[in-house]
N, CA, C and O atoms as a MOPAC input file, in Angstrom:
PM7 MOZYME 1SCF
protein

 N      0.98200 1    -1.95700 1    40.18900 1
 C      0.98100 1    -3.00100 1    39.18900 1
 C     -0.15400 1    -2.79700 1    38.18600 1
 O      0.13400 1    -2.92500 1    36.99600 1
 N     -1.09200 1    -2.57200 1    38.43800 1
 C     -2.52300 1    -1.99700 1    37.99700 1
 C     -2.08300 1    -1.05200 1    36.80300 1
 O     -2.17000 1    -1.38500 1    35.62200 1
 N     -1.69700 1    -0.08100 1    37.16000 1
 C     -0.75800 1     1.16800 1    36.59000 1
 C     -0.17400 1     0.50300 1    35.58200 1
 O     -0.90300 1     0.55500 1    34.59100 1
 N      1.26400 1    -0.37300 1    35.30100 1
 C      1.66700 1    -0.77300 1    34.22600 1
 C      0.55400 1    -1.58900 1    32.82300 1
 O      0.69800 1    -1.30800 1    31.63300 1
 N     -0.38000 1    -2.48500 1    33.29900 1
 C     -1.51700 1    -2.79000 1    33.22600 1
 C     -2.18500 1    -2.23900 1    32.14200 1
 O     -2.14400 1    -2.72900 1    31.01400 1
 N     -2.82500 1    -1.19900 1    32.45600 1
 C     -3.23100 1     0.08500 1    31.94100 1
 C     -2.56800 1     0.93500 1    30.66800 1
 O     -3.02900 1     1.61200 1    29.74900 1
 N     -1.40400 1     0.58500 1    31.05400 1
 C     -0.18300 1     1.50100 1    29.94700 1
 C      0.00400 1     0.37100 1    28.96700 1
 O      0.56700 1     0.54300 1    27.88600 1
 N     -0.30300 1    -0.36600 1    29.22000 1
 C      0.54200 1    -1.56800 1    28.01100 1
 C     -1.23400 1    -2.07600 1    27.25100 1
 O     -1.41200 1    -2.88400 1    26.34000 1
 N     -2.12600 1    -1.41300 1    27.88100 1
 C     -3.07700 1    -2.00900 1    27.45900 1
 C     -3.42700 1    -0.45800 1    26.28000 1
 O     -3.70900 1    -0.65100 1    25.09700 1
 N     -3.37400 1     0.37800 1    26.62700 1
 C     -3.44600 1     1.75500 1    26.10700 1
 C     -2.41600 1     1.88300 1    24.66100 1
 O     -2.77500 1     2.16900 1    23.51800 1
 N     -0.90100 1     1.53400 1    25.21500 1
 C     -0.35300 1     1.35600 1    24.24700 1
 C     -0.45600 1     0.75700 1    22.53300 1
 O     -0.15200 1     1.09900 1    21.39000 1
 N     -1.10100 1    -0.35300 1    23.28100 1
 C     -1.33200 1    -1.56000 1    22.13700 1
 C     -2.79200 1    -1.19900 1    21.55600 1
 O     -3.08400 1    -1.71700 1    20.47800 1
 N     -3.59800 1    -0.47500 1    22.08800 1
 C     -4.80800 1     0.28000 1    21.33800 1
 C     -4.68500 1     1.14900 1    21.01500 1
 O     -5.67700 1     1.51700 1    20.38500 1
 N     -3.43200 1     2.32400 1    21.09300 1
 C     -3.50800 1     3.23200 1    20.26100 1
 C     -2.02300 1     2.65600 1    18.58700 1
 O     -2.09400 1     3.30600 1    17.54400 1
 N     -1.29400 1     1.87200 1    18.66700 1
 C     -0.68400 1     0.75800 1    17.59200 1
 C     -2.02500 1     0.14100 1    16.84400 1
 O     -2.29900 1     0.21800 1    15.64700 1
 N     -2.51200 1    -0.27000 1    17.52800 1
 C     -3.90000 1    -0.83000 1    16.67900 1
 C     -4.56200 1    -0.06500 1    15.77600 1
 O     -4.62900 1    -0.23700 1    14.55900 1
 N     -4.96900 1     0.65300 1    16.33300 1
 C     -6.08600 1     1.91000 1    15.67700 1
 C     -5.02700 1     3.38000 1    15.16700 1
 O     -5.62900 1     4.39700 1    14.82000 1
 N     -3.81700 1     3.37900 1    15.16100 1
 C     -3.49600 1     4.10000 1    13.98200 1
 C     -2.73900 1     3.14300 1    12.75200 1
 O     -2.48200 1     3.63100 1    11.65200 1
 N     -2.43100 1     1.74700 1    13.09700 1
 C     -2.60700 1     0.98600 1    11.98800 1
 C     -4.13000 1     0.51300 1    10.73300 1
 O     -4.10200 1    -0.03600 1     9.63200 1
 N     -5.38300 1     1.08300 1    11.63600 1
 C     -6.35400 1     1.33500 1    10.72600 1
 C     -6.70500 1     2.64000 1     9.79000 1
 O     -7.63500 1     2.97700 1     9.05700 1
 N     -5.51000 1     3.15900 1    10.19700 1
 C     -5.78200 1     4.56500 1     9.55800 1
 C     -4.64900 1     4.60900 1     8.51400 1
 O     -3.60400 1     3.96800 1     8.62800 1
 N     -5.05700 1     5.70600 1     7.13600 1
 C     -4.31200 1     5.98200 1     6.75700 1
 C     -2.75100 1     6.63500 1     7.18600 1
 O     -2.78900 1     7.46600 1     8.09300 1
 N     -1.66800 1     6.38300 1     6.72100 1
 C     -0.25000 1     7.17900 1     6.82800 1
 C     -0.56400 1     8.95600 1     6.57500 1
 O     -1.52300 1     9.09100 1     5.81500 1
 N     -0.04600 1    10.13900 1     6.98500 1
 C     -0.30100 1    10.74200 1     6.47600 1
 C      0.35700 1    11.38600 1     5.16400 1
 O      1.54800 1    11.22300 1     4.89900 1
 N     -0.31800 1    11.95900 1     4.55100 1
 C      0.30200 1    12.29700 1     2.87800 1
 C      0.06300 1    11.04400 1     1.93400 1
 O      0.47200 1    11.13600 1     0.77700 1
 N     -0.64200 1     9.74700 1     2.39000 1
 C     -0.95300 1     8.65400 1     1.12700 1
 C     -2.22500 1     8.85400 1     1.46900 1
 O     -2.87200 1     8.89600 1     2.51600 1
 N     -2.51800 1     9.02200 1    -0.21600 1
 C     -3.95500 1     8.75100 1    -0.35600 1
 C     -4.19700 1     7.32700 1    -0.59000 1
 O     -3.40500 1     6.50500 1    -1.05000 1
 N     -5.61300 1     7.12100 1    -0.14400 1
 C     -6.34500 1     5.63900 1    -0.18900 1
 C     -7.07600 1     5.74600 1    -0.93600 1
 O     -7.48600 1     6.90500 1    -0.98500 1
 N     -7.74800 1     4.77100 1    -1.98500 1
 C     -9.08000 1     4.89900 1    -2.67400 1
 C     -9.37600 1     3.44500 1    -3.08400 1
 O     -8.55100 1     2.53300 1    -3.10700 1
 N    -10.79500 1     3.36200 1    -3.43200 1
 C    -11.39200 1     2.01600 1    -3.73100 1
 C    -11.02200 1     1.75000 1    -4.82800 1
 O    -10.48600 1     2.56400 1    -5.58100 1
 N    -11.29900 1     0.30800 1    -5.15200 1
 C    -11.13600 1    -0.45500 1    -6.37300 1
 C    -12.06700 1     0.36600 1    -7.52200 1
 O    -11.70600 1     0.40700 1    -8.69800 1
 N    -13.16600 1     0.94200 1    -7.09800 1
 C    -14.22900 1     1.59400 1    -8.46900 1
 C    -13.00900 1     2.47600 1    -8.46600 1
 O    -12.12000 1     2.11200 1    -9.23500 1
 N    -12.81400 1     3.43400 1    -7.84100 1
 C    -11.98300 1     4.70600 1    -8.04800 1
 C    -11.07900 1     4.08600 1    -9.02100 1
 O    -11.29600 1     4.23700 1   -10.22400 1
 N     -9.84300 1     3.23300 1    -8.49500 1
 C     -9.25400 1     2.85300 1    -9.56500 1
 C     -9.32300 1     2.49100 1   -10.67600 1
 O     -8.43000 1     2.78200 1   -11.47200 1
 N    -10.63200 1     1.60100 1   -11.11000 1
 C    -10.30200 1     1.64700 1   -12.33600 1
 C    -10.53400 1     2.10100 1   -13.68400 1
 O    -10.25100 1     1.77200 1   -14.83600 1
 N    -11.49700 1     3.46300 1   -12.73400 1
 C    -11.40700 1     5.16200 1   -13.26200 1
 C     -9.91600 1     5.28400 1   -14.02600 1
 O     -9.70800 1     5.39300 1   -15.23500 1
 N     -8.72700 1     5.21800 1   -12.67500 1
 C     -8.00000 1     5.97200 1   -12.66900 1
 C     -6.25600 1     4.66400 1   -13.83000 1
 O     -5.04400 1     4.81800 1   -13.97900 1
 N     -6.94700 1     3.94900 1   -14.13400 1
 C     -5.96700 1     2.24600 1   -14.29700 1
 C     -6.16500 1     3.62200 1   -16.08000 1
 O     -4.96200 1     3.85900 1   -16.18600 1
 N     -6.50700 1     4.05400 1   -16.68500 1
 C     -6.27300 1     4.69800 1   -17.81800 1
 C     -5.49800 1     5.79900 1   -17.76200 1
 O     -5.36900 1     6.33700 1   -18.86100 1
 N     -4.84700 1     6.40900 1   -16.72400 1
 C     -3.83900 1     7.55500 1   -16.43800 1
 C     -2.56600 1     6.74900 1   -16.75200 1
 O     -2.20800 1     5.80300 1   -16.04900 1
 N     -1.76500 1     7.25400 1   -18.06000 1
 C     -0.15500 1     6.45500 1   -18.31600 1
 C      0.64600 1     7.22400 1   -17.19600 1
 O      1.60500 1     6.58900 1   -16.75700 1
 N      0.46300 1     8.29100 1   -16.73200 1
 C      0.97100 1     9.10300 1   -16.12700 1
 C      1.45500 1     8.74000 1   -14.47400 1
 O      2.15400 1     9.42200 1   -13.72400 1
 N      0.73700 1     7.27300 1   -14.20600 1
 C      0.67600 1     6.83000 1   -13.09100 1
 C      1.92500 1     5.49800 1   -13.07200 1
 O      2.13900 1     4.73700 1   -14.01500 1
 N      2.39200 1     5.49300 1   -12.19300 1
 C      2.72800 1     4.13800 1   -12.08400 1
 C      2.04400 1     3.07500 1   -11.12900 1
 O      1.62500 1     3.55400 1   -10.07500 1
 N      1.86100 1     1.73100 1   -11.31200 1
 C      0.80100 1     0.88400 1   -10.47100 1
 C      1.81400 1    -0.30700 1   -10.47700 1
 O      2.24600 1    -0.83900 1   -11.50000 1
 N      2.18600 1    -0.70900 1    -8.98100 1
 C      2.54700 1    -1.61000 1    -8.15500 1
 C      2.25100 1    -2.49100 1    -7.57200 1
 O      1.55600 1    -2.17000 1    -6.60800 1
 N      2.50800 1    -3.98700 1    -7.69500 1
 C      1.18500 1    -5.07400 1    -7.03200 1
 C      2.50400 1    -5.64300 1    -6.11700 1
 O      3.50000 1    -6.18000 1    -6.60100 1
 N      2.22700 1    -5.35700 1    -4.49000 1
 C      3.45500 1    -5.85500 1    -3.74800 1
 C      3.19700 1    -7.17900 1    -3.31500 1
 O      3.88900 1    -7.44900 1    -2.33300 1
 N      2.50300 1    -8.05500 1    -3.65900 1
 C      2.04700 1    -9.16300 1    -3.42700 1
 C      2.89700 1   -10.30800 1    -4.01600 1
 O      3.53200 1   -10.00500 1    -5.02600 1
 N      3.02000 1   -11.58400 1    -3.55500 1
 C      4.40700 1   -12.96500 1    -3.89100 1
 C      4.34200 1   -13.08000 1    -5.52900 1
 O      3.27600 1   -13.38500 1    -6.06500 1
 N      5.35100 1   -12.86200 1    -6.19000 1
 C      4.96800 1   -13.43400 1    -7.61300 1
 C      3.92900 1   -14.50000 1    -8.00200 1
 O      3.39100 1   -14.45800 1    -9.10900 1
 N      3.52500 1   -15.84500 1    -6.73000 1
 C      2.80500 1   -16.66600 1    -7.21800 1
 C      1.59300 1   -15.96300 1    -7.11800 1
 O      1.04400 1   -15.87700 1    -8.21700 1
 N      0.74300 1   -15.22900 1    -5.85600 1
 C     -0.17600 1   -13.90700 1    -5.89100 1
 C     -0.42600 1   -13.34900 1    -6.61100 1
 O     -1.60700 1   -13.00300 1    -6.58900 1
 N      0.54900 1   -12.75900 1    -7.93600 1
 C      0.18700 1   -12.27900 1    -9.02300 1
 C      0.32000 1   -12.98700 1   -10.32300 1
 O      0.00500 1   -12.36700 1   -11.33900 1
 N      0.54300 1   -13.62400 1   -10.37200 1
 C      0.43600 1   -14.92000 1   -11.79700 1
 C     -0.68300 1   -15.36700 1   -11.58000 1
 O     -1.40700 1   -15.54700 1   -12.55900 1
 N     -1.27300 1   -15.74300 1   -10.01300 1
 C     -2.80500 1   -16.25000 1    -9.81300 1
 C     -4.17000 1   -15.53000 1   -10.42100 1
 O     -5.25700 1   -15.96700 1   -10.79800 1
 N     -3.52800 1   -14.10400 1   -10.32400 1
 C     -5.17000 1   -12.73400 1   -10.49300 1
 C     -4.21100 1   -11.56500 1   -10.50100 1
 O     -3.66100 1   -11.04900 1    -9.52800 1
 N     -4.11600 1   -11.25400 1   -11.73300 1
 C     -3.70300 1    -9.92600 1   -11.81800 1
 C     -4.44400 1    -8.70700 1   -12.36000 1
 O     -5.48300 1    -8.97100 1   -12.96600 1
 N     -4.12800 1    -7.51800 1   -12.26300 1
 C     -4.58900 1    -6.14300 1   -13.12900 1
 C     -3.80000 1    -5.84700 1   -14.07200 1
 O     -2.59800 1    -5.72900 1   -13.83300 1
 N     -4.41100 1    -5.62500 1   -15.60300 1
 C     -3.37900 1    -5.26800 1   -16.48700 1
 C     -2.91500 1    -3.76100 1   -16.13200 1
 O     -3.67100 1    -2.93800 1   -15.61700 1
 N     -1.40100 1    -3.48200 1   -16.52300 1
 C     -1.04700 1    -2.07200 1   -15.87300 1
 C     -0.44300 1    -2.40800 1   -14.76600 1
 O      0.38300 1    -1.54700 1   -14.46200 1
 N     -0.48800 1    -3.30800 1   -14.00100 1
 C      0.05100 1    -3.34700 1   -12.51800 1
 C      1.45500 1    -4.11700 1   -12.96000 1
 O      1.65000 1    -4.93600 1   -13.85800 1
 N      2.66700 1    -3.33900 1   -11.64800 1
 C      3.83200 1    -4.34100 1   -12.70500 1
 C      4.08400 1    -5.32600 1   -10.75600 1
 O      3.59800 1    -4.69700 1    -9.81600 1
 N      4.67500 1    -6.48200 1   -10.46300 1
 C      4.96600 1    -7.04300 1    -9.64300 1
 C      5.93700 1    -6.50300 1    -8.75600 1
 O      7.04300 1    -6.60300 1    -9.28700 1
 N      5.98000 1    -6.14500 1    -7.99700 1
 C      7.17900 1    -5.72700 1    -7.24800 1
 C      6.94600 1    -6.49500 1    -5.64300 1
 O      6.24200 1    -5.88900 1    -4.83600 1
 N      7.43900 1    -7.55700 1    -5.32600 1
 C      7.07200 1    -8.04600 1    -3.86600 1
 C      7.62300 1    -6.76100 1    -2.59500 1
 O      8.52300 1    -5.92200 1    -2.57000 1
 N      6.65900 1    -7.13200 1    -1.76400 1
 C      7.23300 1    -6.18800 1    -0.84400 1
 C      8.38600 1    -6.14700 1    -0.18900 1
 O      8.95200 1    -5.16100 1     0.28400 1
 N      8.77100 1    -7.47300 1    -0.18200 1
 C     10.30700 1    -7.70100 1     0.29400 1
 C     11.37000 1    -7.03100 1    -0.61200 1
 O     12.38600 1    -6.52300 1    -0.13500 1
 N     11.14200 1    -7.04600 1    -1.71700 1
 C     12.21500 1    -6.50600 1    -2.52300 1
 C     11.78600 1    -5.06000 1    -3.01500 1
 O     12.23100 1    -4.56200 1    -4.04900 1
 N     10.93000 1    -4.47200 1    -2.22300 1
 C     10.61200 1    -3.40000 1    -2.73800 1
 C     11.66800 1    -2.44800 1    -2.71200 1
 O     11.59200 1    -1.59900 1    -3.60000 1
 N     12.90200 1    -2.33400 1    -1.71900 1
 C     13.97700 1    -1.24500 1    -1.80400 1
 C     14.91800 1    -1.53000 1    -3.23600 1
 O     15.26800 1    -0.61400 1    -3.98000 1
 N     15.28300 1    -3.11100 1    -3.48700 1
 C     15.95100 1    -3.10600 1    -4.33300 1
 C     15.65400 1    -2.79700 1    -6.00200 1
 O     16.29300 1    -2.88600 1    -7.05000 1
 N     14.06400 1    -2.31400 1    -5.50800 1
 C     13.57000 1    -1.59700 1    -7.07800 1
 C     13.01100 1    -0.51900 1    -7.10100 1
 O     12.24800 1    -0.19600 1    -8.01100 1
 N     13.28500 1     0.19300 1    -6.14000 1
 C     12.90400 1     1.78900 1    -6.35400 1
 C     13.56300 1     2.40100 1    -7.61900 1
 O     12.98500 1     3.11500 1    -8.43800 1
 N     14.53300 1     2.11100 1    -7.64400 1
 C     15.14400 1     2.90300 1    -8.81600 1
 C     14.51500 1     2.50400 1   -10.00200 1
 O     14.77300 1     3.15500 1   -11.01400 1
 N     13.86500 1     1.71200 1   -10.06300 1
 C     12.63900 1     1.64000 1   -11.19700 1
 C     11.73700 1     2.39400 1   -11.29900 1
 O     11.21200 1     2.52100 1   -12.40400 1
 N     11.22200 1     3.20300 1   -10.08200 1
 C      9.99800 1     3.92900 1    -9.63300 1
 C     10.28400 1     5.43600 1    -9.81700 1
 O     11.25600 1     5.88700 1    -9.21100 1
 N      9.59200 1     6.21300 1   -10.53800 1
 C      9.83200 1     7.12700 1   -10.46600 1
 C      9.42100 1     8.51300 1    -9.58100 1
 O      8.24300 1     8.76800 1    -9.83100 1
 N      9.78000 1     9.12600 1    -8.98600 1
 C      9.40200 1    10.03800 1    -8.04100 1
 C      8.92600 1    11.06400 1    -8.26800 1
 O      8.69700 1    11.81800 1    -7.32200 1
 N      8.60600 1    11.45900 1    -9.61800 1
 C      7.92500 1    12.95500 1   -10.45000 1
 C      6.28700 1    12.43800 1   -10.74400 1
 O      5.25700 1    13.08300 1   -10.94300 1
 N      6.56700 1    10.97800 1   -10.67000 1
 C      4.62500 1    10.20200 1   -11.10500 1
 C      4.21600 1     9.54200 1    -9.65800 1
 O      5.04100 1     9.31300 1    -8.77300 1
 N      2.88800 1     9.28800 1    -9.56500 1
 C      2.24100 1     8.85200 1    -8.69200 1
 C      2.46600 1     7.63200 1    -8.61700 1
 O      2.52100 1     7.10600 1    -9.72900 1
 N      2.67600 1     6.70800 1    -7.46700 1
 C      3.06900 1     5.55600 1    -7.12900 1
 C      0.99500 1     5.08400 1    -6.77700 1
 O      0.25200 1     5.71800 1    -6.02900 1
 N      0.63400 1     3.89500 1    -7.57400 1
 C     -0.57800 1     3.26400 1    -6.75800 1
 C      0.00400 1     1.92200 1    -6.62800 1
 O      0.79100 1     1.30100 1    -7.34300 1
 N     -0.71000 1     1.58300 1    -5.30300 1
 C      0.25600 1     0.31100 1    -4.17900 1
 C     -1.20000 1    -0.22100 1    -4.36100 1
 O     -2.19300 1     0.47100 1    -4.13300 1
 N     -1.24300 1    -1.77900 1    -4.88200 1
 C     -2.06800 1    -2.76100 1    -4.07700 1
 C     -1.77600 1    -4.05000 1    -3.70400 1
 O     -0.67100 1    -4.42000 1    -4.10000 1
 N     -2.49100 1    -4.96500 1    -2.98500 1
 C     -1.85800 1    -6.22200 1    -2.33100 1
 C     -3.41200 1    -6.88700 1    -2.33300 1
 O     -4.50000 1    -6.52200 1    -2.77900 1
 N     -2.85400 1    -8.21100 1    -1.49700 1
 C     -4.34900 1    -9.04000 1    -1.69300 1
 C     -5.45600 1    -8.46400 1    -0.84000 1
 O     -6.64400 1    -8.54000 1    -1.15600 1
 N     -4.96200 1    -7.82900 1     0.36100 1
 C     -6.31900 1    -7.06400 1     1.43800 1
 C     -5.83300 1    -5.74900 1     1.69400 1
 O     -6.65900 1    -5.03200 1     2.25800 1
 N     -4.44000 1    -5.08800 1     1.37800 1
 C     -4.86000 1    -4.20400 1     1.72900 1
 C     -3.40500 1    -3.43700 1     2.76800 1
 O     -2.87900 1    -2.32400 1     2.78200 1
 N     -3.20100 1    -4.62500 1     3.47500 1
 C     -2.15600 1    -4.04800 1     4.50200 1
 C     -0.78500 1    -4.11400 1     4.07400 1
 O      0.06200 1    -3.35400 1     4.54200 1
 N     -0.48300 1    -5.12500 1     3.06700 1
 C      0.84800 1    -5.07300 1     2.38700 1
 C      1.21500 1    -3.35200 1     1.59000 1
 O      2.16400 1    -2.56900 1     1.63400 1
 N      0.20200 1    -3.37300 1     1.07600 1
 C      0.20600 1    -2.00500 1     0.09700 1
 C      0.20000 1    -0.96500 1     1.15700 1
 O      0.50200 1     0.17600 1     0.80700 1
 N     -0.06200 1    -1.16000 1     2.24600 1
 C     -0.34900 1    -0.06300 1     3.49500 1
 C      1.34400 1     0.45600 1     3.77100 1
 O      1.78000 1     1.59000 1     3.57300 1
 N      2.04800 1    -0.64500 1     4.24100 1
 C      2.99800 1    -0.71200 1     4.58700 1
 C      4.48300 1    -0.31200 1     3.23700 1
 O      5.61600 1     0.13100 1     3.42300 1
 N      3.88300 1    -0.65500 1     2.18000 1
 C      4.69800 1    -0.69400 1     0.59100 1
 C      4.69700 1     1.43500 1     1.25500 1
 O      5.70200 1     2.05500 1     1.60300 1
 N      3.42300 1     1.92100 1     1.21000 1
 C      3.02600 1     3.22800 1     0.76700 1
 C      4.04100 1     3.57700 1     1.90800 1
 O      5.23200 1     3.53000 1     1.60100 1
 N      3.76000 1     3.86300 1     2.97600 1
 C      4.63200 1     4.44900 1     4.35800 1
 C      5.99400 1     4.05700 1     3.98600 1
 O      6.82500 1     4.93600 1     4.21600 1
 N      6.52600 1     2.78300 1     3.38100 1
 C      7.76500 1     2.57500 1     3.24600 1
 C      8.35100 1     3.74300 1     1.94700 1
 O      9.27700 1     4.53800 1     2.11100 1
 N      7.50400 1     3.57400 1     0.62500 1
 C      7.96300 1     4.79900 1    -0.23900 1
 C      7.91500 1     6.25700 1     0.54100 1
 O      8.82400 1     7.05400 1     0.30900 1
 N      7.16900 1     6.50700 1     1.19400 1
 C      7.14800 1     7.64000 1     2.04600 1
 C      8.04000 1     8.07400 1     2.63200 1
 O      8.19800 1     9.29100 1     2.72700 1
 N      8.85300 1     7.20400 1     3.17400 1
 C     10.07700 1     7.30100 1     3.83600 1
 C     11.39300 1     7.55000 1     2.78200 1
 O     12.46200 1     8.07900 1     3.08500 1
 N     11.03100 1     7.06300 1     1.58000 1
 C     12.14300 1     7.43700 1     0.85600 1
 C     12.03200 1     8.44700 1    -0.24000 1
 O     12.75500 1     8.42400 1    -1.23700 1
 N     11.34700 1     9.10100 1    -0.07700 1
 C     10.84700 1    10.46500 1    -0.98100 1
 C      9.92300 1    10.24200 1    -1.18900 1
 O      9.26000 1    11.08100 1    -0.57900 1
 N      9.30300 1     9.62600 1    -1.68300 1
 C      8.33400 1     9.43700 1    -2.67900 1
 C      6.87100 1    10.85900 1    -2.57300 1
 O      6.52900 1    11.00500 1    -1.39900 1
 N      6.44100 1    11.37000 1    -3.11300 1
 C      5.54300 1    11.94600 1    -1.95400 1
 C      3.91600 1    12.12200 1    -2.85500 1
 O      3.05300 1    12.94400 1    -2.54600 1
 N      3.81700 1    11.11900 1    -3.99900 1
 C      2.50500 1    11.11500 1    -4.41900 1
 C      2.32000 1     9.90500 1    -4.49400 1
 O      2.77100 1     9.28400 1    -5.45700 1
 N      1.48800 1     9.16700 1    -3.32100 1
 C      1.49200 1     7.53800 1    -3.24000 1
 C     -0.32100 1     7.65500 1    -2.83200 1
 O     -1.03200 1     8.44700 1    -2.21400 1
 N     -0.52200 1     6.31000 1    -3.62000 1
 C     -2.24800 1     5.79700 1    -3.47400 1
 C     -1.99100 1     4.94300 1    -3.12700 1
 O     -0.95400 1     4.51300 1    -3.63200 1
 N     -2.60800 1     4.09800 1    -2.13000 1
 C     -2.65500 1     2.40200 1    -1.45900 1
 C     -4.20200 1     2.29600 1    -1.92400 1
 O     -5.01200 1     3.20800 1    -1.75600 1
 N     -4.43600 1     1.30900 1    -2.40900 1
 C     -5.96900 1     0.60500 1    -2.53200 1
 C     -6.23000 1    -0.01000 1    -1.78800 1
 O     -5.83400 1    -1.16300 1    -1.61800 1
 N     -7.19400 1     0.78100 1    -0.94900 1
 C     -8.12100 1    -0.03800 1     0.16300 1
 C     -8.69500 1    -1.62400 1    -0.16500 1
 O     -9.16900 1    -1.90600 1    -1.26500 1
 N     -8.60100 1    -2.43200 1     0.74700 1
 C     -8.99400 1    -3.60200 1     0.90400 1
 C     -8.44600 1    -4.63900 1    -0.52400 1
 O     -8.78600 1    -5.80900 1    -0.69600 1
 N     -7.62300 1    -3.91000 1    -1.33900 1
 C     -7.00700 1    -4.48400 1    -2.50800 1
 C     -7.49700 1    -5.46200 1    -3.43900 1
 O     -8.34200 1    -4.92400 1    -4.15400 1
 N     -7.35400 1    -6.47300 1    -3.68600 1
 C     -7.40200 1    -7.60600 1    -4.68100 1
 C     -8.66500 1    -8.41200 1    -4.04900 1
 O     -9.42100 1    -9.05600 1    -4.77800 1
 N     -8.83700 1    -8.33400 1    -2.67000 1
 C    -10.07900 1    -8.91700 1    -2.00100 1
 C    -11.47300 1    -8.46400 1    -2.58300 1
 O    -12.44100 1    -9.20800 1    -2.73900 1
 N    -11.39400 1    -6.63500 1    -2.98500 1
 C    -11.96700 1    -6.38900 1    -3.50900 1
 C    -12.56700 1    -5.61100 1    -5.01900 1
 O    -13.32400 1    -4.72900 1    -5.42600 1
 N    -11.62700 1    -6.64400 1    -5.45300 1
 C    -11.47800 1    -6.26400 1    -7.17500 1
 C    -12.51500 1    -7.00200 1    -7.65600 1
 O    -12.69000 1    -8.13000 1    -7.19500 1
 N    -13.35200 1    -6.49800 1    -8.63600 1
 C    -13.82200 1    -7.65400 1    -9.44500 1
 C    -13.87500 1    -7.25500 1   -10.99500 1
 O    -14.24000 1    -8.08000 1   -11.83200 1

């Protein structure tokens, strides 16, 4: 019994701690980095956060795409430019990036800790 115990406790710490890690093939970078990078037209920038989330505090350049509806607007997104993903902390955009990942996409940025830490 001990034994199962052990496995379910192991399990759920290694789910944990590769949910703190990047996906592989998306890059992450900070808010300074970005807004280095918010002057590249060449980019496209994604805010997967609730429409009311982004009417509240937005980035100019960023267009709305909620994460829920993120499949039904890929075809907006183009797959030859870089996709940058942010959200209010961080894990929405985590999950946006791995999800484009899965559907080609293969030059994606998630912004660490996101809109929490914009100023």
């Amino acid at each position: 019994m001990d034994y199962v115990f052990y496995v379910v406790v192991a399990l759920f710490t290694f789910f944990m701690v590769k949910q703190l890690f990047a996906a592989k093939g998306i890059r992450e970078i900070s808010t300074a980095i970005l807004k280095q990078e918010l002057k590249d037209r060449n980019k496209q920038y994604i805010d997967v956060r609730t429409p009311r989330e982004f009417r509240g505090n937005k980035i100019r350049g960023f267009i709305n795409i909620p994460l829920q509806h993120l499949d039904q607007n890929l075809s907006s997104l183009s797959k030859d430019k870089e996709v940058i993903v942010i959200c209010q902390s961080g894990m929405r955009s985590k999950a946006a990036c791995k999800h484009l990942k899965k559907k080609g996409f293969n030059r994606i940025t998630n912004v660490k800790r996101g809109m929490n830490a914009w100023k």
